[in-house]
N, C-alpha and C positions, 0 to 999 in steps of 0.2 A: 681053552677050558670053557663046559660050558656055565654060565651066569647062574648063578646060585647053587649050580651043581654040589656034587659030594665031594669035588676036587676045591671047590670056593673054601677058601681059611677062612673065611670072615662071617657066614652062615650061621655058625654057632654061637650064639649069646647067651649059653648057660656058664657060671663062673664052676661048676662042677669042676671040682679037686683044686681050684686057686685058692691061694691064701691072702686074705684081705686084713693088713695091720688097720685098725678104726682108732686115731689117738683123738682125747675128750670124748669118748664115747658114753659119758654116764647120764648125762644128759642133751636134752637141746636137739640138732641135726645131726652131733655126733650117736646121739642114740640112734634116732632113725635112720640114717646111715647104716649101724652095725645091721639093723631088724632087716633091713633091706637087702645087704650084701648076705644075709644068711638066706630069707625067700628065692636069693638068687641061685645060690648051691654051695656059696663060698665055702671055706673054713675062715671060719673069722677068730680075729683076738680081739679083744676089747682092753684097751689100758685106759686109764685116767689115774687120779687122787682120791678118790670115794672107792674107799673098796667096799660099802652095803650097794650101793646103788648100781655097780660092775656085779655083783652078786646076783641082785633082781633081774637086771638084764642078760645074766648069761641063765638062767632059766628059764627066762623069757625066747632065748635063740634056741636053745634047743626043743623048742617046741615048732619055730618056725622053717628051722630047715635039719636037713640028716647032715651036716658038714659037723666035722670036730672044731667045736666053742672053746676059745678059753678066754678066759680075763689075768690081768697083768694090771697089779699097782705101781704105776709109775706117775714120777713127779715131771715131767718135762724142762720144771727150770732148773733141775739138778742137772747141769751137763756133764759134771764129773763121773758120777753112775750108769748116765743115758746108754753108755756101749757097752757094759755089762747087761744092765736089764733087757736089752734087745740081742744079746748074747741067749742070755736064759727065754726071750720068746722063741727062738729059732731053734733053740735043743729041743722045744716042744712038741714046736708047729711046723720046723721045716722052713725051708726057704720062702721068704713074703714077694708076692705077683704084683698086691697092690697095697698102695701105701697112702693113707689119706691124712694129710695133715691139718690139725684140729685144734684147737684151744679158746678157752674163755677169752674173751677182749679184757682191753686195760678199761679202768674207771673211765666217765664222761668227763667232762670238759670242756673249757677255754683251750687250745694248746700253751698259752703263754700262762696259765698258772700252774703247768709242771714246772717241775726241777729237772735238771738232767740225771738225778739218779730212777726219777718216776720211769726212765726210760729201760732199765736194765731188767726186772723182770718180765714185762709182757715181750722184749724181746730173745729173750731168752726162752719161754716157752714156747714160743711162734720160730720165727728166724731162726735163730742156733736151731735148735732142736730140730727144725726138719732139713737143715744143714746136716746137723749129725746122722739123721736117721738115712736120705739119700746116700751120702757117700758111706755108710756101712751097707745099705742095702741094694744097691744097684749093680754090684760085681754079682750080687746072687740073681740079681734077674736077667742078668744078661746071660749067665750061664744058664738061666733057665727057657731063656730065647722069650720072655713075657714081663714085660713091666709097665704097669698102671703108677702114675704118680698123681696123686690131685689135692690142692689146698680147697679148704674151704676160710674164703676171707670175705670182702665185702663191694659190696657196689660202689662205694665209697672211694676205691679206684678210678672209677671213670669220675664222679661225681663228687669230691668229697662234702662230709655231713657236716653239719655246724654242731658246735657243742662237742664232737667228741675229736679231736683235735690227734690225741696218741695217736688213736684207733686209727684214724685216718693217714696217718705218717706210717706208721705199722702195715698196715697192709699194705699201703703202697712200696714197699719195701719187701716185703715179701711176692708179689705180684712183677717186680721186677726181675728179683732171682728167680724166679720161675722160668719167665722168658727166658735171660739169658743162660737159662739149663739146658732150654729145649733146643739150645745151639749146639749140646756140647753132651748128649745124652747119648748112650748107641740109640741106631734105628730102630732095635725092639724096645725101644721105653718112649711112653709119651707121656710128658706132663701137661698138669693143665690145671683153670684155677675155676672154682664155681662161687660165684659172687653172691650172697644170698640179698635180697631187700628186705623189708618190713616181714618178716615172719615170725609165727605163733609161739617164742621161746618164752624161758625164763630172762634172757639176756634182756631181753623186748622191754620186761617188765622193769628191770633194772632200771633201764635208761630213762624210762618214761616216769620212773622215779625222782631219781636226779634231776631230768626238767622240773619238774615238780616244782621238788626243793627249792631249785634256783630261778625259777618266775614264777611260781606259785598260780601260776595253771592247773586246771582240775585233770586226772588221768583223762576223762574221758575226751576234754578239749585235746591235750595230746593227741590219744587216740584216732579221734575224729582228722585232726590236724594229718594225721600223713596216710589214711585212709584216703582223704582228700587229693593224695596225688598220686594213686594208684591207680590206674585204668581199669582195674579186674571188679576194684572196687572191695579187696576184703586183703587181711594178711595171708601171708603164705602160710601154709603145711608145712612144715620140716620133713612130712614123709613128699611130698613135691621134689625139695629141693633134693633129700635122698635118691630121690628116682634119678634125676640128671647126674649124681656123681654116680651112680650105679654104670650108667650107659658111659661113660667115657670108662668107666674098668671095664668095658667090655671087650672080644675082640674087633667085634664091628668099630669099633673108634681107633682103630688104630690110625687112619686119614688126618685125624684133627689132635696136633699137636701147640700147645704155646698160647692157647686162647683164654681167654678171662670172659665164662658164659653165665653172665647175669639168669636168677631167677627170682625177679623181683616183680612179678604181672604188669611188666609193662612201664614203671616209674621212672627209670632210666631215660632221657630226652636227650641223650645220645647217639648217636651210631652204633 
């Protein structure tokens, strides 16, 4: 065949007629995310817990792309609901291509001043939840011969962060099941995980909070403080890091399965 030709599958990197489930989508990277996968062609659905803020955004996608929008309030730490409500997305929108999984982090911290029940919620909207979402939605992508699977968790995987101790046990647990998915996925589905660093969120502002509180450091010495070991020299975009989970939905990515691809400008002093 010839190399890029009309016969090449992998040429087309418009998401035109795929359906992109976006969960946490109301704010944050999951927002930019949804804005993103709609500029692309997708049909997006947008779920989180905020149903004004799912509201704002799904008028906002339909301005940015002609794909069919919808939004969907769901709680992710309900797992008892989670397979009806993803019942009621798919009578809507059809069979989901690509599946991004998303949620707020747990509070910062020490790890040793949690409790072991501090553990059961944030795992529960993380881990369970895209436990649950995978194996309902994977028999449809395989019949659909197309599946996109991608977490967004944390650099915190290769590096873990001080102070936020969960966070850090939490993704690394969800980063693990990822892999060991990408053993055990048909060949049309690739999962994969996209690590964000220091970017421009609400989340950002939290934590830099919490330090605060607990050394009584000024935001901006924060601030400065891990500015300080970025290479780029500034915080990330969330529409940055949206652009990277974009391109692993695409077809062109179908090569690169089981990887945890930092977007952190450079902070990472890892491999």
């Amino acid at each position: 065949m010839e190399l890029l030709g009309a016969d090449f599958p992998y040429a087309d990197n418009s998401l035109l007629g795929k359906h992109a489930l976006i969960c946490g989508a109301s704010k944050g990277i999951g927002l930019a995310t949804a804005k993103m996968m709609a500029k692309a062609g997708a049909n997006v659905s947008i779920c989180a817990r905020n149903e004004q803020a799912l509201t704002e955004l799904l008028d906002e996608l339909k301005k940015l792309g002609k794909g069919n929008h919808q939004m969907f309030v769901i709680d992710l730490e309900d797992s008892e609901s989670l397979d009806g409500k993803i019942e009621h997305v798919l009578s809507k929108q059809g069979p989901v291509h690509i599946l991004v999984n998303n949620s707020g982090g747990p509070p910062g911290g020490p790890l040793l001043s949690n409790d072991i029940s501090d553990f059961d919620a944030p795992f529960k909207r993380h881990l369970h939840a895209s436990h649950i979402l995978v194996q309902k939605l994977s028999p449809l992508m395989v019949s659909q011969k197309y599946g996109r699977i991608i977490q967004i968790i944390s650099t915190s995987v290769k590096e873990p962060i001080p102070n936020i101790g969960l966070s850090n046990t939490l993704r690394g647990a969800m980063a693990s099941w990822a892999k060991s998915l990408s053993r055990e996925l048909d060949p049309c589905i690739t999962i994969n995980n996209v690590l964000p660093g220091f970017t421009d969120t609400e989340r950002l502002g939290s934590l830099a909070n919490s330090i605060h509180e607990r050394t009584g450091k000024s935001q901006q010495e924060i601030h400065n403080s891990w500015i300080d070991q970025v290479p780029i020299g500034r915080l990330i975009d969330p529409l940055e890091t949206a652009s990277a989970i974009v391109f692993l939905a695409m077809p062109a990515s179908g090569g690169i399965r089981g990887v945890s691809l930092a977007v952190d400008g450079g902070r990472l002093r890892s491999i």
